[in-house]
N, C-alpha and C positions, 0 to 999 in steps of 0.2 A: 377476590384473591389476587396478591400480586403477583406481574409476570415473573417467571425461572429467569436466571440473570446469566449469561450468557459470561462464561469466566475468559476473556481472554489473556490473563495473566500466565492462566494453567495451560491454557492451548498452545500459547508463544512457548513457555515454557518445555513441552512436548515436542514440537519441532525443532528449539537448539537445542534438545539433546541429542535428536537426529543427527544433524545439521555436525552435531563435536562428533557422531559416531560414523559420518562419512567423512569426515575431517581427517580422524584416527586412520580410515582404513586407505584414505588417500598418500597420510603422511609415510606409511609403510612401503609407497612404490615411490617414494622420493618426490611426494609434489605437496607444499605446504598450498591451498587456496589462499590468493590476494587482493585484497579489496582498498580500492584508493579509492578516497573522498576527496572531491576538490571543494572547495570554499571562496568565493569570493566577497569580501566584502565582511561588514562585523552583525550582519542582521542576528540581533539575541536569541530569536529560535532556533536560525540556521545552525548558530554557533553551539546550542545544546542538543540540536538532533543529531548533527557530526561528531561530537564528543560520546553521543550513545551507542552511535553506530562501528565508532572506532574502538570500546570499549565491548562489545557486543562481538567482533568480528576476532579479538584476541582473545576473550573467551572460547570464542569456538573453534579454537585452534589455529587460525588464521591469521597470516599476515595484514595487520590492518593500520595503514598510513592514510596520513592528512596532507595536502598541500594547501595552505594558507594563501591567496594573494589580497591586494589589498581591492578597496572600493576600484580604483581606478586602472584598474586591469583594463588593456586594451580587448578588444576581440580577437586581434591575429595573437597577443600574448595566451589564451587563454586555450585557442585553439591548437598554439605551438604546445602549450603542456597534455592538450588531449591524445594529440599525436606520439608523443614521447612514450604515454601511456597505453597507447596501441600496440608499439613498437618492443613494450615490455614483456618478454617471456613471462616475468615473474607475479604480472597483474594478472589476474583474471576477470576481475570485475571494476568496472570505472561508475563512479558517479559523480555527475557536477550536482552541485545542491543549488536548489531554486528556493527564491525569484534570484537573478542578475543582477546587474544593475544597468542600467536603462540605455547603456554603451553598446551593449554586447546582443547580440540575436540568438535569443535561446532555442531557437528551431534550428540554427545553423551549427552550433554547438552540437545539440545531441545527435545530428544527422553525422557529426563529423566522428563520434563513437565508436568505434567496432561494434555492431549488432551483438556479434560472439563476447563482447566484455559489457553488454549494455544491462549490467544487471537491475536497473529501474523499470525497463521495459517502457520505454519512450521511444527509441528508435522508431520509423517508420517500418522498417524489416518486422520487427519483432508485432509491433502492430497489427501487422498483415498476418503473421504468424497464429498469433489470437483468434484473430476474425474468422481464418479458416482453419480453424482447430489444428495445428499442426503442435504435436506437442515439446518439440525440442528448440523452441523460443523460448522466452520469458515476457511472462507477463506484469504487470504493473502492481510493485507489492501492495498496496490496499486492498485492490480487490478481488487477488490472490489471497490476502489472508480470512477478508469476508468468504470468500469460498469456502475456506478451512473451515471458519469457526461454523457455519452451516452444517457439515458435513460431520463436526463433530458434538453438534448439541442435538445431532440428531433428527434436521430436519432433512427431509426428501423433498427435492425441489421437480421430481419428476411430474409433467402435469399441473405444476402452479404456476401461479398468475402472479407474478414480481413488477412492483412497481417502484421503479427508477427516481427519484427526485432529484435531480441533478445530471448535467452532458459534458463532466468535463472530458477533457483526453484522461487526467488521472487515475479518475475514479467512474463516474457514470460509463460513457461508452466503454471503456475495456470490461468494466463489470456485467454489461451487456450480452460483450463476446462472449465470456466465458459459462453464463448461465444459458444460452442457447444451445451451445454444445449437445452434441450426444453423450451421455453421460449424466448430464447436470437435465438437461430436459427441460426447459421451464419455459412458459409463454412471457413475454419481456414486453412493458411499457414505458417508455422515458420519457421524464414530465422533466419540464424546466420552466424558467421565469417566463416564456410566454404561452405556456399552458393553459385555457382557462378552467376553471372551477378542480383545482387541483384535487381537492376532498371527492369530487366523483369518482376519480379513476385509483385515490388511496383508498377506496372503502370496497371497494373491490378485489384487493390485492390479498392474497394468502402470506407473502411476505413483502414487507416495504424497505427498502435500504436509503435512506437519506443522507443525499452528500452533498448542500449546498451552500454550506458555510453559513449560516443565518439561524442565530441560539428561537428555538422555539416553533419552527416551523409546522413540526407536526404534532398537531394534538388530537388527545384521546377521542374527538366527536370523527377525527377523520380517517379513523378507521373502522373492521368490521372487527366484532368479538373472536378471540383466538387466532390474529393474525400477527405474524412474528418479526419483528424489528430489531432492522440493524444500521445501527446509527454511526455513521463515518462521521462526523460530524465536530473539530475541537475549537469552541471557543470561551476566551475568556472572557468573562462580566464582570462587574463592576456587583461588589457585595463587602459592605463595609461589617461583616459580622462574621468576616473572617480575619485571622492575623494579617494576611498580605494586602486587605481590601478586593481582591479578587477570586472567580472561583473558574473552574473549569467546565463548562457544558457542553451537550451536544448539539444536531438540530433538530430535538425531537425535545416535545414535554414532557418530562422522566413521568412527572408528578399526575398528569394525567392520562401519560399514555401505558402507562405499567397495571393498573384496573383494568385495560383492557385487552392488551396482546397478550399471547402465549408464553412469548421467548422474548427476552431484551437486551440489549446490549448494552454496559452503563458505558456512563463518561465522567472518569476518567476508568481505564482500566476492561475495555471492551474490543474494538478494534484496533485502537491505538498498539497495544504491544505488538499486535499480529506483524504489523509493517518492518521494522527491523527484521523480526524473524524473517519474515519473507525473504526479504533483501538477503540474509545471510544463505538462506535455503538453494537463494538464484545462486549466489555467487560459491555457492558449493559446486553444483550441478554446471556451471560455465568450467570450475575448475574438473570436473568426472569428463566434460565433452572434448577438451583438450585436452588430458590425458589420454585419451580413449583414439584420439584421432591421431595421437605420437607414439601411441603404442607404449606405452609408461608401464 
């Protein structure tokens, strides 16, 4: 029997209407939430995750601006517009959109952020914030929205055994954080590329989250029956039996690993959506802590 498919279209979904109804009840005491995306450079995905997010953010009520610069944006240039954006009443959430370009020191960048507009949750502040459950930080939308979608397909992660495939800052470690938590409850293992015999410590797991960017990684032999899969995971392949010659996957084998887990998450259409939401979620909730702190 195949796994239950883990809808995150409807879950995202669920949260921007949230997200428009804190929007609504903010715009009544005079504060629209604003979200800027900075862009450097013409990378083709950047250039359509920004376009979704600005598109996403004025849906939900929200102020939502783009600043363009080109490939050859200095570092002091990039970090003079972060500043600007600090400095803005009217922003409440700042994102610079990664990668860079190979100019710029992206550590130095998001250090240089207001914590308080850090709606990515990169910051080093907000980081710490996670790790020690404090909850009026933000955390890193991915594995913010993997939380969600958990939470609302119904599984109870109190007492499981999660295993990690992947350490990045993005996704692995902060996904970490947040499943140790009191609350979330879970026993936490993180495997990465010098793990060895990865399939031991997946077949032991009640729930597996793979986030290593590599189509295929986990397959059906390397888990145990009725364990629940959530696949961060987007890449494209090469499949000439589609109109575009390419297709969308995750890092998990749909094909053999849906026989055997419980819960799954597809690709496309699983944690993907979650991320904007998220994002819009953070950058609601930045705009309620500022209000809240000006007495609005």
């Amino acid at each position: 029997m195949p796994a239950e498919l883990i809808d995150g279209n409807a879950v995202s979904k669920k949260v921007r209407e949230d997200v428009r109804a804190r929007c609504a009840a903010l715009a009544v005491r005079g504060v629209v939430p604003g979200l800027t995306v900075v862009l450097v450079g013409e990378d083709p995905a950047s250039a359509v995750y920004v376009r979704n997010k600005e598109k996403g953010s004025r849906e939900a009520g929200m102020n939502g601006a783009t600043i363009r610069m080109p490939a050859t944006t200095t570092e002091a240039e990039l970090l003079a517009v972060v500043d600007q954006l600090n400095a803005d009443d009217a922003v409440h959430g700042i994102l610079v959109q990664m990668p860079l370009p190979k100019q710029i020191n992206a550590q130095k960048v998001i250090r240089r952020i207001d914590p308080a507009k850090d709606v990515d949750g990169f910051h080093p502040v907000n980081v710490g914030k996670v790790l020690i459950g404090e909850t009026d930080g933000f955390a890193p939308c991915t594995p913010a929205g993997v939380q969600v979608l958990l939470k609302e397909a119904g599984v109870d992660t109190t007492g499981k055994h999660v295993v990690i495939v992947g350490r990045s800052n993005i996704v692995g470690k902060p996904m970490a954080s947040l499943l140790v938590q009191p609350g979330a409850d879970a026993t936490v293992t993180i495997c990465h590329s010098r793990t060895p015999d990865l399939a031991w410590h997946t077949r032991r797991a009640d729930i597996v989250v793979a986030a290593v960017g590599r189509p295929g990684t986990i397959t059906g032999d390397m888990l145990k029956p009725g364990a629940v899969v959530m696949d961060v995971g987007i890449n494209r392949i090469q499949d000439p039996t589609t109109k575009s010659g390419t297709r969308l996957v995750g890092d998990v084998d749909f094909a053999s690993v849906s026989p055997v887990a419980s819960k799954i998450t597809p690709v496309p259409g699983g944690v993907g959506p979650m991320t904007i939401a998220m994002l819009l979620l953070n950058t609601v909730r930045a705009a309620e802590q500022r209000a809240a702190g000006q007495g609005a």
